[in-house]
C-alpha positions in Angstrom: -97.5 -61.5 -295.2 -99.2 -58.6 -296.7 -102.3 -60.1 -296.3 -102.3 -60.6 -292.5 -100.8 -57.0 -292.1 -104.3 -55.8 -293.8 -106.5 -58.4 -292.4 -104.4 -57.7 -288.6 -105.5 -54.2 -289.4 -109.5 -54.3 -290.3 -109.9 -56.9 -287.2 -107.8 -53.3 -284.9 -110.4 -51.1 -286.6 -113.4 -52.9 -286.3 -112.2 -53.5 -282.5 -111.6 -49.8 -281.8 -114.7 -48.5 -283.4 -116.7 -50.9 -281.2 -114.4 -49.8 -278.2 -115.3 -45.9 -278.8 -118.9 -46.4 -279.5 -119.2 -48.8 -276.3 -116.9 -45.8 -274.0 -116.9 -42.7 -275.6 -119.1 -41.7 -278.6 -121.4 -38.9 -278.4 -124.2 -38.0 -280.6 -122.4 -35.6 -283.2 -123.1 -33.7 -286.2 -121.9 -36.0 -289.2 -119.4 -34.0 -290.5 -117.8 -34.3 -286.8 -118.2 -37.9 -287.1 -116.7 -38.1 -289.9 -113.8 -36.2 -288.8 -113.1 -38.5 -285.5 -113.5 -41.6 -287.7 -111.0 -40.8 -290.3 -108.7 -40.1 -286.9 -109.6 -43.3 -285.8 -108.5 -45.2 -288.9 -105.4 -43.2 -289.6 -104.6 -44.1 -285.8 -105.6 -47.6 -286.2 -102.6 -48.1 -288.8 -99.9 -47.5 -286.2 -101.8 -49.7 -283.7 -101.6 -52.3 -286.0 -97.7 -52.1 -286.6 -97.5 -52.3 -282.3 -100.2 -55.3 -282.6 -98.0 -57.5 -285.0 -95.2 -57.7 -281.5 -97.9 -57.1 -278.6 -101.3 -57.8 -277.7 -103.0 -55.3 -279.2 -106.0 -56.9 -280.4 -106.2 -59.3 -278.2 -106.4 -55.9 -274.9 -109.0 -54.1 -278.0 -111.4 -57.3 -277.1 -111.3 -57.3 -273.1 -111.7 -53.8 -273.0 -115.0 -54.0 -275.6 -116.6 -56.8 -273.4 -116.0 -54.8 -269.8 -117.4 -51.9 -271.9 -120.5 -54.3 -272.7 -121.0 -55.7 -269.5 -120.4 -51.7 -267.9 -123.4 -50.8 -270.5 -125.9 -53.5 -270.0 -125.1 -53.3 -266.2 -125.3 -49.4 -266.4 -128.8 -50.2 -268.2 -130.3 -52.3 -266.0 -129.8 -50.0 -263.0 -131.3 -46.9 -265.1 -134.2 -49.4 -265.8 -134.8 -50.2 -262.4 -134.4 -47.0 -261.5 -136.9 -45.7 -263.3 -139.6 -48.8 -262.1 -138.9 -47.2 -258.6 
């Protein structure tokens, strides 16, 4: 049981940090990064006590693939863009 609990709660963390790199990260001095990350874990352990009764992870996963296709999409028209 304990072992889910900490394996439930790498697979939120991974999830989220791929979720705020794909939406919102910004280039930042490291110190700042450091800062938002260790937010972003300690954050990620009440996440994971909501995702053992909802859908947590499962939301964390479509929102990082429409944040992928948003990015490539977003990409490509900067790309073409710049052809023109």
């Amino acid at each position: 049981m304990a072992l889910g609990f900490w394996l439930l709660y790498i697979a939120v963390v991974a999830l989220s940090v791929i979720v705020f790199n794909l939406g919102f990260a910004r280039k930042l001095p490291v110190l700042k990064n450091v800062v938002v990350y260790t937010g972003l874990v300690i954050g990620c352990f009440v996440l994971t006590f909501f995702a053992i009764f909802m859908p947590v992870a499962e939301a964390l996963i479509v929102i990082a693939a429409v944040l992928g296709v948003y990015r490539i999409r977003l990409r490509i028209h900067k790309k073409n863009q710049q052809e023109a």
